[in-house]
C-alpha positions in Angstrom: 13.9 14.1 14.0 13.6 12.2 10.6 16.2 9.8 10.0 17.9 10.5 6.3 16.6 8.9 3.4 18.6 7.5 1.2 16.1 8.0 -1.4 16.1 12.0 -0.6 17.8 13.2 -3.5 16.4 11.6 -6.3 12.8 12.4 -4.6 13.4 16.3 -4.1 13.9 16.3 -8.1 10.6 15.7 -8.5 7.7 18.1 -8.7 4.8 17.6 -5.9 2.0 19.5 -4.9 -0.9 18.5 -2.3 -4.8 18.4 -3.5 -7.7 17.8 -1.7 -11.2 16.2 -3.0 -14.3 15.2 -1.9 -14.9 11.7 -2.3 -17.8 9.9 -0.8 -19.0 12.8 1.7 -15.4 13.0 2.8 -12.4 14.8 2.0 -9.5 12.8 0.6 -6.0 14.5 0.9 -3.5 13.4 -2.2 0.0 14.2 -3.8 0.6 14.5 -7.1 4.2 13.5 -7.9 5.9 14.3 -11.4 4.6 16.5 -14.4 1.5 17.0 -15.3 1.9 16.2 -18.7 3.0 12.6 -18.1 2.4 10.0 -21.0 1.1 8.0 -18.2 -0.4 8.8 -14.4 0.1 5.9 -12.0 -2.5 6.0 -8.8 -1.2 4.3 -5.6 -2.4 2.9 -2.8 -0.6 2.5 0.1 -1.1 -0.5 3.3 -2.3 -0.7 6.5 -1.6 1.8 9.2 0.6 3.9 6.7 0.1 6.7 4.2 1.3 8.2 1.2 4.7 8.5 2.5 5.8 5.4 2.5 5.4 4.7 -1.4 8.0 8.0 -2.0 11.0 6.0 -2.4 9.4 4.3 -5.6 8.4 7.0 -6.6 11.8 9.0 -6.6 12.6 6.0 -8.9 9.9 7.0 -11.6 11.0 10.1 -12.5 9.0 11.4 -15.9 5.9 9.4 -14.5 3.1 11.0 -12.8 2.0 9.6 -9.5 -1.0 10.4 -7.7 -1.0 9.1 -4.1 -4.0 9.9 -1.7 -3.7 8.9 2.2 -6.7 6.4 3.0 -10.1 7.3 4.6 -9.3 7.0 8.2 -5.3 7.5 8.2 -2.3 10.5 7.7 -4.3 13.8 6.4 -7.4 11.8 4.9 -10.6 11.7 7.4 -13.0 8.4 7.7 -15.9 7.9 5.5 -18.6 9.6 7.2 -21.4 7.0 8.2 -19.5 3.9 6.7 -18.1 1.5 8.2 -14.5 0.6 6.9 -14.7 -2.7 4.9 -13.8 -3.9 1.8 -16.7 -1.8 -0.1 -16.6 1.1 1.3 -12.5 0.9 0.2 -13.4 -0.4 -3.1 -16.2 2.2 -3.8 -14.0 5.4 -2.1 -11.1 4.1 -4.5 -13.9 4.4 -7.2 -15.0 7.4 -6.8 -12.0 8.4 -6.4 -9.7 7.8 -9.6 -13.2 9.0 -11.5 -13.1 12.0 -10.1 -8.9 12.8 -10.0 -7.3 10.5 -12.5 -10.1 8.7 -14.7 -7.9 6.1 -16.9 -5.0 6.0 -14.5 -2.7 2.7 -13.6 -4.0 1.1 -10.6 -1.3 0.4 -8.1 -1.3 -0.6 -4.5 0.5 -2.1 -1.9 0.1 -4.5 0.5 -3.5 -3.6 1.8 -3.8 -1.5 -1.1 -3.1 -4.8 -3.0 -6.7 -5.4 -1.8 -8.2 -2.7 -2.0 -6.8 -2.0 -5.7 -7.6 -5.4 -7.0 -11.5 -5.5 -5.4 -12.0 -2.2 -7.1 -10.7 -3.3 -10.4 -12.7 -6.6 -10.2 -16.0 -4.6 -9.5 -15.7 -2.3 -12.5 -13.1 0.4 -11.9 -11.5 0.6 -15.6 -7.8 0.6 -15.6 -5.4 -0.1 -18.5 -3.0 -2.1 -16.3 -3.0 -3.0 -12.5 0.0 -3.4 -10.3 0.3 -4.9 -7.0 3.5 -4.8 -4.9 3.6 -7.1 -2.2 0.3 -8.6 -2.6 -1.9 -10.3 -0.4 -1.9 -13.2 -2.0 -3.0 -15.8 1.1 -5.1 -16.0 3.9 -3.6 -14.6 7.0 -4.4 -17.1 9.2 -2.2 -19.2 7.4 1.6 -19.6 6.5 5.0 -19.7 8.5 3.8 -16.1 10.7 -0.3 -17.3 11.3 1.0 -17.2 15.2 1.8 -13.8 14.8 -1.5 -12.6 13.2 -3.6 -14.1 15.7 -1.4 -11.8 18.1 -2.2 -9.3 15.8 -5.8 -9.9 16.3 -5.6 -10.0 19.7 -3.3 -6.6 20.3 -6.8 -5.0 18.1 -9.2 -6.4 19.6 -8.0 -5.9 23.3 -7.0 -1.7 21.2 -10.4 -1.5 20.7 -12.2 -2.6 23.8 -10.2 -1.3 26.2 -11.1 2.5 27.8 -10.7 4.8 24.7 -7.6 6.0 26.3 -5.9 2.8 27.3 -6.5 1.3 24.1 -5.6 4.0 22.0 -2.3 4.6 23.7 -2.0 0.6 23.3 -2.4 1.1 19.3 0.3 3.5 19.2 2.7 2.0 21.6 6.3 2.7 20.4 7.7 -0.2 21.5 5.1 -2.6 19.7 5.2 -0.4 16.3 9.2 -0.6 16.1 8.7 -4.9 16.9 6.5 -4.7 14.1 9.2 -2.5 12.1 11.7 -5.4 13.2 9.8 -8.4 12.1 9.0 -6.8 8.9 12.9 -5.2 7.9 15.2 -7.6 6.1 17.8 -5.4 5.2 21.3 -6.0 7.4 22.3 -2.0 6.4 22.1 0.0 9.7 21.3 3.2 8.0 18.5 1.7 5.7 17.3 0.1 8.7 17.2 3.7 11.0 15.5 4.7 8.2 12.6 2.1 8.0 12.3 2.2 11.6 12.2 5.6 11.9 9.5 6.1 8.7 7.1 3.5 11.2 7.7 5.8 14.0 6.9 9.0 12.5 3.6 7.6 10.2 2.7 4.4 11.6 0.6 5.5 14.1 -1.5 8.7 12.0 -5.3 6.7 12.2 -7.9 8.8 13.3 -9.3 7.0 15.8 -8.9 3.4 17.2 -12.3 2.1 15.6 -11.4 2.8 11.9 -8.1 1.1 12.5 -9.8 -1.9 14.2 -12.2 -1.9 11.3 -9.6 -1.7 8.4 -8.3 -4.4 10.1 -10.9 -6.4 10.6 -10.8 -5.7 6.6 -7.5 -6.5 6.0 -7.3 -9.7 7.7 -10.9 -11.1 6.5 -9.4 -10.4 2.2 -7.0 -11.3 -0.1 -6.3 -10.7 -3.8 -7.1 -14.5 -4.6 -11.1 -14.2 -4.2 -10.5 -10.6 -6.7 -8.0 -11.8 -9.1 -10.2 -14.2 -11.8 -12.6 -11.3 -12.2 -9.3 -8.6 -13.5 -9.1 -8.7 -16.9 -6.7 -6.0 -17.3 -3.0 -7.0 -17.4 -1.4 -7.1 -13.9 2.0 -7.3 -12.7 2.6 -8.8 -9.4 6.0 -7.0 -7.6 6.6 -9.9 -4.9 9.3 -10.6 -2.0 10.9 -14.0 -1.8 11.3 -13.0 1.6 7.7 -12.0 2.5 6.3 -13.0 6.0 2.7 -11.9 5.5 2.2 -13.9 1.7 4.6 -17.2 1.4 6.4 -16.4 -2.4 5.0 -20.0 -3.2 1.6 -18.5 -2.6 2.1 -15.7 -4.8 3.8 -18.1 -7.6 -0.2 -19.5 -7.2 -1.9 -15.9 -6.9 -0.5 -15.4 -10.0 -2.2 -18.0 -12.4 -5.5 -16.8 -10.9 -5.0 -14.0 -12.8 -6.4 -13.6 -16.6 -3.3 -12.1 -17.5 -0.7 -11.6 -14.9 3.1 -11.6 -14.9 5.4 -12.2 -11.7 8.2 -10.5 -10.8 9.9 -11.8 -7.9 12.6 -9.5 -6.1 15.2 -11.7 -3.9 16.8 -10.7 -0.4 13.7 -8.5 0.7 10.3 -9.0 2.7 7.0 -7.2 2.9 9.2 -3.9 2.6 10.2 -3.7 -1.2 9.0 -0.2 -1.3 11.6 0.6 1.4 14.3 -2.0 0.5 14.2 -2.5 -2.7 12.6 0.5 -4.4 14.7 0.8 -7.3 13.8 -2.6 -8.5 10.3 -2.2 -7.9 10.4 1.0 -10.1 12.5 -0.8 -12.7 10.0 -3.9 -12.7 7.0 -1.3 -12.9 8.4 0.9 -16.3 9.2 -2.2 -18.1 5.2 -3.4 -17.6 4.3 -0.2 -18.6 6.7 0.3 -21.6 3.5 -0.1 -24.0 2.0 3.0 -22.5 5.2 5.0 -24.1 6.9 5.5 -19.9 9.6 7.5 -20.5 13.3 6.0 -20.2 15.2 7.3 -17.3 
């Protein structure tokens, strides 16, 4: 059973409906969150191992903004990309192909992995009018205060995907080591917004299709960052980051940010890599006020 969310209420005011479209020889499931005719559409992209779920609680804090939020090739309802391996092009390129053929002129945001993903795609040529990231990759993960941790990380995949398909695939969705990854990752001290974030890893973190598009998305995630992507954006960005993050330092995003053409930081205290759990409503409110210009509607 779902734990409640505290962000149920404001979410269940918003219109969604589910779509399907084929991208890249594969079908891409999305949501499409809020009216349709929205001054502005905002397309996000969630991280690694989750899905469209887990961006909900900012958007139950954009009400009059239409979001469009499709599940990655390879995880929730979305397939993998037939005969492609899962690296930084093929995301970029899906991504592509993508917004052209749902929401040509959207705002580009993503999160996390999607921070990636979003920012190669804009610096190859997908046009956007203004990019967001939230909780950006701004570093290498090899390095900073949790490079111990990563090389675990690379480990627990690596062993997922050599071990018997069944061994290692019951490894990859091991309860126990999905809610010590929800633990290291929580910052919030508020038991029922903690159930909550737990319980949302339970239920989604483990929806990949199979164990070798997870071990090759993370091959993907850990081999980028937005820093070899950013010089190339020329569209203004807004960077949404935690001066509690474990995965990107804030001091390295205080640097990812004057890689940027034009960037602006906005850093949100108290929080880790989970702002779009713990801290949604200032995310939201840090998002409308960069996108003011394109006439976002006042709550």
């Amino acid at each position: 059973m779902l734990a409640p969310s505290p962000y149920a209420a404001r979410l269940d005011r918003i219109p969604l409906r589910r779509e399907e479209s084929e991208v890249l020889g594969g079908r891409t499931a999305y949501w499409i969150y809020g009216p349709d005719d929205a001054e502005v559409t905002v397309l996000a992209v969630h991280g690694f191992r989750g899905e469209h779920h887990g961006l909900e609680p900012v958007v139950a804090h954009l009400p009059g903004v239409r979001v469009i939020m499709p599940d990655l090739p390879g995880f929730g309802e979305t397939a993998p990309l037939p005969g492609r391996v899962h690296d930084i092009d093929a995301y970029a390129q899906w991504l592509t192909e993508f917004v052209a053929r749902v929401a040509p002129g959207a705002v580009i945001l993503g999160h996390s992995f999607g921070s990636i993903v979003a920012a190669a795609a804009v610096a190859g040529g997908l046009e956007t009018p203004r990019l967001i990231l939230v909780n950006p990759i701004g570093a290498p993960a090899l390095e900073g205060p949790k490079a111990v941790l990563t090389r675990l990380a690379i480990l627990y995949y690596a062993l997922g995907a050599r071990l018997p398909e069944s061994i290692g695939t019951e490894l990859l969705r091991n309860r126990v080591i999905v809610r010590a990854m929800s633990i290291a990752m929580a910052k919030t001290r508020d038991p029922e917004l903690r159930r909550f974030v737990h319980d949302q890893h339970d239920t989604y973190f483990s929806r990949f299709a199979d164990r070798e598009v997870l071990s090759q998305a993370f091959r993907t995630s850990v081999s980028h960052d937005v820093r070899e992507f950013a010089p190339r954006i020329s569209a203004p960005t807004l960077l949404v980051a935690a001066q509690r993050d474990d995965i990107t330092p804030i001091e390295a995003e205080r640097r990812l940010v004057g890689l940027f053409p034009d960037a602006e930081l906005v850093e949100i205290a108290h929080v880790g890599h989970l702002i779009h759990y713990e801290a949604p409503a200032e995310a939201a409110g840090a998002i409308r006020r960069f996108l003011r210009p394109l006439a976002v509607p006042v709550p």
